[in-house]
Backbone as a ProteinNet text record, in pm:
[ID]
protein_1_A
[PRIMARY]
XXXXXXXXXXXXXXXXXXXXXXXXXXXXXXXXXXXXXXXXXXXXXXXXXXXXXXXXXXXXXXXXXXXXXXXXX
[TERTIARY]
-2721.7	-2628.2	-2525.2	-2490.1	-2394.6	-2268.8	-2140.7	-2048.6	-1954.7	-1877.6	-1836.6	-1655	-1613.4	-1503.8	-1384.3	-1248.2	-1150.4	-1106	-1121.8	-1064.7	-913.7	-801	-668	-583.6	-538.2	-435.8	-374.1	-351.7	-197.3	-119.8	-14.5	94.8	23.3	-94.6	-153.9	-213.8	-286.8	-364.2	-249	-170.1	-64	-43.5	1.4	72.7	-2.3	-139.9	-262.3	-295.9	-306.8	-274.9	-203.3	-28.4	51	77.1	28.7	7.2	-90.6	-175.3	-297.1	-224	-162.7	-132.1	-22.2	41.1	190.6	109.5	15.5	-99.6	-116.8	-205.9	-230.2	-151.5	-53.5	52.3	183.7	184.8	326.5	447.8	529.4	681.2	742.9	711.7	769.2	742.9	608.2	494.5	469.4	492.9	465.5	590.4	726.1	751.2	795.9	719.4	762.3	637.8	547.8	415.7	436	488.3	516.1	631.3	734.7	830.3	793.4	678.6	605.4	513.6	470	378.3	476.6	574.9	665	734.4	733.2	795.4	665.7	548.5	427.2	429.8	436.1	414.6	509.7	658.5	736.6	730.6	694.5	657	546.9	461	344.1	398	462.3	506.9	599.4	659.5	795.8	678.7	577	480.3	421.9	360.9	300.3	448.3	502.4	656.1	706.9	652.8	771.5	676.9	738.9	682.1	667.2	738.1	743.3	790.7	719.4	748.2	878.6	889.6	1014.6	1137.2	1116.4	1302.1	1368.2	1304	1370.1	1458.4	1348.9	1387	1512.2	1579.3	1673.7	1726.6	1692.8	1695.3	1783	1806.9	1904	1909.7	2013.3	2034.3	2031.3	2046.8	2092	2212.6	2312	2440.5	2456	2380.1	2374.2	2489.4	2454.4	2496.5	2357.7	2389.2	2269.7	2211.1	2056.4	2067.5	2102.7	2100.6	2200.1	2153.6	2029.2	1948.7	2071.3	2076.6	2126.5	2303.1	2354.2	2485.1	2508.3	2464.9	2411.3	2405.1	2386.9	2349.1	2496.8
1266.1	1338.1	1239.4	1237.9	1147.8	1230.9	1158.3	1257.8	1130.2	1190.1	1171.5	1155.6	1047.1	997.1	981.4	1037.2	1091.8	930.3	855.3	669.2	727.3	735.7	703.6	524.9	523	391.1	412.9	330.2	353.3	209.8	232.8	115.2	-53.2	-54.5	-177.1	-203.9	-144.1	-175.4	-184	-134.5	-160.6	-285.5	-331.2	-460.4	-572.9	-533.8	-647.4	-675.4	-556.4	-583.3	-654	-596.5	-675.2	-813.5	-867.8	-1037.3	-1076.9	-1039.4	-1095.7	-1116.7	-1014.9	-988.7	-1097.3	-1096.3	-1220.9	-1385.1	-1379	-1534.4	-1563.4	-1453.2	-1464.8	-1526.9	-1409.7	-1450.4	-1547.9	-1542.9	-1594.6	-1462.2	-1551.5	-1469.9	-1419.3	-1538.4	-1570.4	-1451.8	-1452.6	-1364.2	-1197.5	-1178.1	-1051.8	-950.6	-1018.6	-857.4	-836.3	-954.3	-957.6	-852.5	-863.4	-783.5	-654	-626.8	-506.4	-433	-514.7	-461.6	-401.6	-495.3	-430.6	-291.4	-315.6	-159.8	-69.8	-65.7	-8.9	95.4	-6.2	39.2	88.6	55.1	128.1	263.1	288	400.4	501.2	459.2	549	588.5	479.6	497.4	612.5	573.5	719.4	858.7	846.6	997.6	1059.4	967.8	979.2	1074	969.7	1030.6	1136.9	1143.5	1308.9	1434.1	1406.3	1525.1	1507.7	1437.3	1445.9	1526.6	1698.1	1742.8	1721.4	1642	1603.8	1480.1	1375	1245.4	1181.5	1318.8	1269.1	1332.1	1403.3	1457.9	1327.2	1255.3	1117.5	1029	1032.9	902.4	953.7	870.1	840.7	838.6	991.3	939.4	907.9	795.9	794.9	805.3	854	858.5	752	762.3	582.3	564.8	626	584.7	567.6	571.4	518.9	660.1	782.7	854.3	941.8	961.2	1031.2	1182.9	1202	1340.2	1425.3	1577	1676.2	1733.7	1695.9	1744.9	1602.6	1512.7	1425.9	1461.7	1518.4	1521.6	1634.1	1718.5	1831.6	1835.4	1714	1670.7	1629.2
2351.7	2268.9	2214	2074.6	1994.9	2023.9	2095.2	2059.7	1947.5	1882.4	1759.6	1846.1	1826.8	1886.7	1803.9	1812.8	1690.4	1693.8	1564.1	1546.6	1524.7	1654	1634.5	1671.9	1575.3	1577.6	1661.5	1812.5	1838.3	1859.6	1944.6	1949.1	1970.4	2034.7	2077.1	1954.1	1899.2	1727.9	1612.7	1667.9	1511.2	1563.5	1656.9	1695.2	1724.4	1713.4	1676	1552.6	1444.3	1349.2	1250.3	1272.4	1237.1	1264.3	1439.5	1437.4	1375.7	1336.4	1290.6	1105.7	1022.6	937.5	931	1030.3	1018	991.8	1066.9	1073.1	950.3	886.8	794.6	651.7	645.7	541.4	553.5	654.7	691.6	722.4	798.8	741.4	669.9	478.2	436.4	326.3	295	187.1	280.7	351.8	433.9	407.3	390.9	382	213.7	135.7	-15.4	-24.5	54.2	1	12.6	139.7	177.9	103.6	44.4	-12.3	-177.8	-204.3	-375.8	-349.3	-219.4	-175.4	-143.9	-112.7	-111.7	-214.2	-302.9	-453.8	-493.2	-496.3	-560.5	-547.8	-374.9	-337.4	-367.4	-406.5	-427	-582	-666.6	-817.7	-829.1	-751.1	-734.1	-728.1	-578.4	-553.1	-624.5	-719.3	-828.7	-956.6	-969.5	-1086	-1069.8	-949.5	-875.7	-911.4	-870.1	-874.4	-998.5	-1095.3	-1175.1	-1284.6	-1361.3	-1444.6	-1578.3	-1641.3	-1808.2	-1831.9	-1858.2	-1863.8	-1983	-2058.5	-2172.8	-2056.8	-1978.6	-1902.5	-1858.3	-1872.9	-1778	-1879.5	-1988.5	-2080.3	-2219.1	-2170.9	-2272.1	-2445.3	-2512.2	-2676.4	-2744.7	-2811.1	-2857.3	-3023.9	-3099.6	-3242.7	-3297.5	-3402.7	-3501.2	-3455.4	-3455	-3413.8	-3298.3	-3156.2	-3037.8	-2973.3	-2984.3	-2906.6	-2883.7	-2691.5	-2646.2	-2688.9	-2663.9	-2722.4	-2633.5	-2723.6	-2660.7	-2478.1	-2502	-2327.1	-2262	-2250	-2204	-2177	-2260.5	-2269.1	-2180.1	-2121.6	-2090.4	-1921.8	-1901.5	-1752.4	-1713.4
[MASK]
+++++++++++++++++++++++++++++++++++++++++++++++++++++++++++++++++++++++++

């Protein structure tokens, strides 16, 4: 009989991981990497939630005053 075994991570595999991951990159490059996945992931979940891609952005007139949705806020 195959039984089918649940693959959980815990505290000993993260922390084999992460030395193996520190070897690899260094000190120096590891948490620059982690700090751009970082920002990825929050750019994502920003894009998932966000409903209308013009509410964000900024219009402005010829004369450099904002439009009226903007003034509004």
């Amino acid at each position: 009989m195959i039984r089918i075994i649940p693959m959980m991570i815990g505290t000993t595999e993260l922390l084999l991981i992460a030395g193996i991951a520190l070897l690899l990159f260094g000190g120096k490059k590891l948490p620059e990497m982690m700090r751009g996945l970082g920002k990825g992931v929050k750019e994502f979940k920003e894009g998932m939630n966000e409903k209308n891609p013009t509410e964000k952005e900024t219009v402005t007139k010829e004369n450099g005053e904002e439009s009226d949705e903007e003034n509004k806020k």
